[in-house]
N, C-alpha and C positions, 0 to 999 in steps of 0.2 A: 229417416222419419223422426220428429220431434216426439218426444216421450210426456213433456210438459211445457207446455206455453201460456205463458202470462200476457196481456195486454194490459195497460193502465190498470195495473194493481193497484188500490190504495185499502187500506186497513185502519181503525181509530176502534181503540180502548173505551169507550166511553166517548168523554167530548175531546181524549188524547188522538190527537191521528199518528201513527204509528211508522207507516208507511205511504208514499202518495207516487202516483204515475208511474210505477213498477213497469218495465218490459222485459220478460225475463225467460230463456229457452233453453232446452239442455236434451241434445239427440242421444242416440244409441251410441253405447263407447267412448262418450265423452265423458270427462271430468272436471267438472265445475266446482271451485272452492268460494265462497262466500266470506271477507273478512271487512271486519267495520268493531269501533269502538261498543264499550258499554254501552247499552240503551239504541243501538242502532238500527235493531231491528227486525236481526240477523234471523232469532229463531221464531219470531214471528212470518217472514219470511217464509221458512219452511213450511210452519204450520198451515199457510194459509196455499201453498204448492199443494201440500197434499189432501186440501180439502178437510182439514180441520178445524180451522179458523173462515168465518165469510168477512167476503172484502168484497168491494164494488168493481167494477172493470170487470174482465175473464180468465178463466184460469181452464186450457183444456188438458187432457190427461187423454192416455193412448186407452181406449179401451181396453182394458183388461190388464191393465199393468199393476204386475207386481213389484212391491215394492218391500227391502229387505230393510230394517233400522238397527241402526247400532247406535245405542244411549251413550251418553256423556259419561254415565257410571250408575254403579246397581249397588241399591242398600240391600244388605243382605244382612239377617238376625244368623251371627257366626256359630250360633249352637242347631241351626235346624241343619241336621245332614240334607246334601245335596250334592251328589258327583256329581260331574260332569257329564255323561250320560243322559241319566235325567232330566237337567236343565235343558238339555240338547236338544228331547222329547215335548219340552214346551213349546207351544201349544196343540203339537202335532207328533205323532211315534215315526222316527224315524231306525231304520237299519244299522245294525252295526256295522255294517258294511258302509252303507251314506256316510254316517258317522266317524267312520276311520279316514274315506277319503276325505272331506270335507276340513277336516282336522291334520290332515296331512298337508293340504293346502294352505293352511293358515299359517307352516310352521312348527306348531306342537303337537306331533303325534305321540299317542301313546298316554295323553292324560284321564281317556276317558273315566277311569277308576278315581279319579282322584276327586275332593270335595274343594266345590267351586269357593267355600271361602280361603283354603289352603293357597289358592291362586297369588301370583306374583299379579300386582297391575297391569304389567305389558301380558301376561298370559291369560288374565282375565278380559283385556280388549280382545283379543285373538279368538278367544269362546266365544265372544258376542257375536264378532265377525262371523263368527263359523257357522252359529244360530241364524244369521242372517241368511246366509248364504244358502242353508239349506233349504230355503224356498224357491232356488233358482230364479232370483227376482231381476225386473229388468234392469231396476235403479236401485242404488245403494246410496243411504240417508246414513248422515255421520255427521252429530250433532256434538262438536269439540269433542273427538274420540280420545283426542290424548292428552287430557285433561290430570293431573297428578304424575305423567310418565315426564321421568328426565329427559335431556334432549335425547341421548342414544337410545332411548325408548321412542320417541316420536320418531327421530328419521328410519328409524326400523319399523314403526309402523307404516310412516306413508312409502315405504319401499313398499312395502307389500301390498299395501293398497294397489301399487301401480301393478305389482306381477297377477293378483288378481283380475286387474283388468283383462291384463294380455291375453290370459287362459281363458276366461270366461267370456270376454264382451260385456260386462256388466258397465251402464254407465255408474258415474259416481259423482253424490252433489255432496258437499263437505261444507260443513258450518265453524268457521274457525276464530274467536279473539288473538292469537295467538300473531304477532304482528311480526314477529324475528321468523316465525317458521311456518311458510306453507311448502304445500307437497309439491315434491318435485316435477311430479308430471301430469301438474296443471293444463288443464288444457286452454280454459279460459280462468282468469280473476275475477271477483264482480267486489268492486269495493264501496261500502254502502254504508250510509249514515241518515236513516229516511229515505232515503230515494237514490236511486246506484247512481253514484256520482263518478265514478270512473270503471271502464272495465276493457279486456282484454288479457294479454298473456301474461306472465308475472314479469317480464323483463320489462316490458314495457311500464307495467303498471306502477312497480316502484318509481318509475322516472316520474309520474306522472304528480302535478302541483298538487291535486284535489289530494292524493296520496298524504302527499309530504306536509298538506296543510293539517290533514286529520289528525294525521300521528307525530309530527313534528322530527326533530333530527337525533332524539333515542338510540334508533337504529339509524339513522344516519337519511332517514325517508326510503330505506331499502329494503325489501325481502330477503331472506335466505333462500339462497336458489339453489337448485343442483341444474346444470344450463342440458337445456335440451334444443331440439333440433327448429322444433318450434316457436323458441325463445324472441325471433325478430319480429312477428305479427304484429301489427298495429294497434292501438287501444280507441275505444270510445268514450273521450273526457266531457261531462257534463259541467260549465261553470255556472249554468244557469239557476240551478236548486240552491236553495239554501235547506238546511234541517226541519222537518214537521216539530210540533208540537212532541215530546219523546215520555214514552214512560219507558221505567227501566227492561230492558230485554237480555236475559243472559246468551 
């Protein structure tokens, strides 16, 4: 069962159109990454998925689905005490019990005690994640989570994003600029610049011209893969768009 389906999405800033002719689907257990240049679209995209942003066309959502988010990053005033715990309790109390597993899960048990600004960046993703998680949600929103982490912080994060998967069934939509490094265990790419101009599996996807023309030969027109089983699926190249009118979109 599809969790969010888009039909001819299009979205405009004002007299900017942002995004146009969006089709866009992501079922249970899957893992959809979203990568595209500055100003492409990307976290409008999201916003307008989950009903934050209106746009023209459709956008259906599974009734009653929860949805878990992990921010790009959290300003935090470093003098307000706030362990972990606590934060964890935002916006709802949860168990110490919830809380230990859930935190076990991610990786870093045992921090509960400690104050969320003391955090390392890849421990402070981890808490977010953990916060997410604790609502048992269907889909998990990860809006460039590894934003400031070096790369052995990112591929230990998207490791774990996948072993969440496994244990849970959560699906997961990932919002990434990040052109050298998506997650391993993508399940589809959607590579977008105004309007998904190529998508499918990452192996495919790097092959693909629309790819190579966006990002140019930097990375050589390729992703960092970790190669998975599903890597040979076929892609769906649009030549036919060219870019909307773009205002900037981080």
């Amino acid at each position: 069962m599809s969790l969010i389906t888009a039909k001819d999405l299009t979205v405009s800033h004002g007299r900017k159109r942002v995004l146009e002719h969006v089709d866009f689907t992501i079922s249970k257990g899957e893992i959809v990454t979203i990568v595209g240049p500055n100003g492409s679209g990307k976290s409008t995209l999201l916003r307008a998925l989950l009903g934050i942003l209106p746009g023209s066309g459709s956008v259906q959502r599974k009734p009653g689905l929860v949805v878990g988010y992990v921010p790009q990053k959290l300003s935090l005033d470093r003098s307000l005490p706030m362990p972990v715990s606590s934060f964890l309790n935002l916006p709802k109390a949860h168990s110490p019990a919830a809380q230990a597993e859930v935190l076990r899960k991610v990786g870093i048990s045992g921090v509960e005690g400690q104050q969320i600004a003391d955090l390392s960046g890849g421990q402070l993703q981890r808490v977010l994640l953990a916060r997410a998680l604790l609502s048992d949600p269907d889909i998990l929103v990860l809006d460039e989570p590894t934003q400031g982490l070096d790369q052995m912080g990112e591929a230990a994060f998207y490791q774990l994003i996948e072993s969440v998967r496994r244990q849970t069934g959560v699906a997961v939509l990932m919002v990434s600029h990040d052109l050298h490094v998506v997650m391993s265990a993508s399940d589809r790419v959607i590579c977008l610049n105004g309007h998904v101009c190529c998508e499918g599996t990452p192996h495919v996807v790097r092959e693909a011209p629309e790819y190579r023309a966006l990002f140019g030969h930097g990375t050589h027109g390729a992703l960092a893969l970790y190669q998975h089983d599903h890597d040979h699926d076929h892609a769906a190249c649009d030549h036919s768009h060219t870019a909307p009118d773009e205002v900037q979109d981080a």
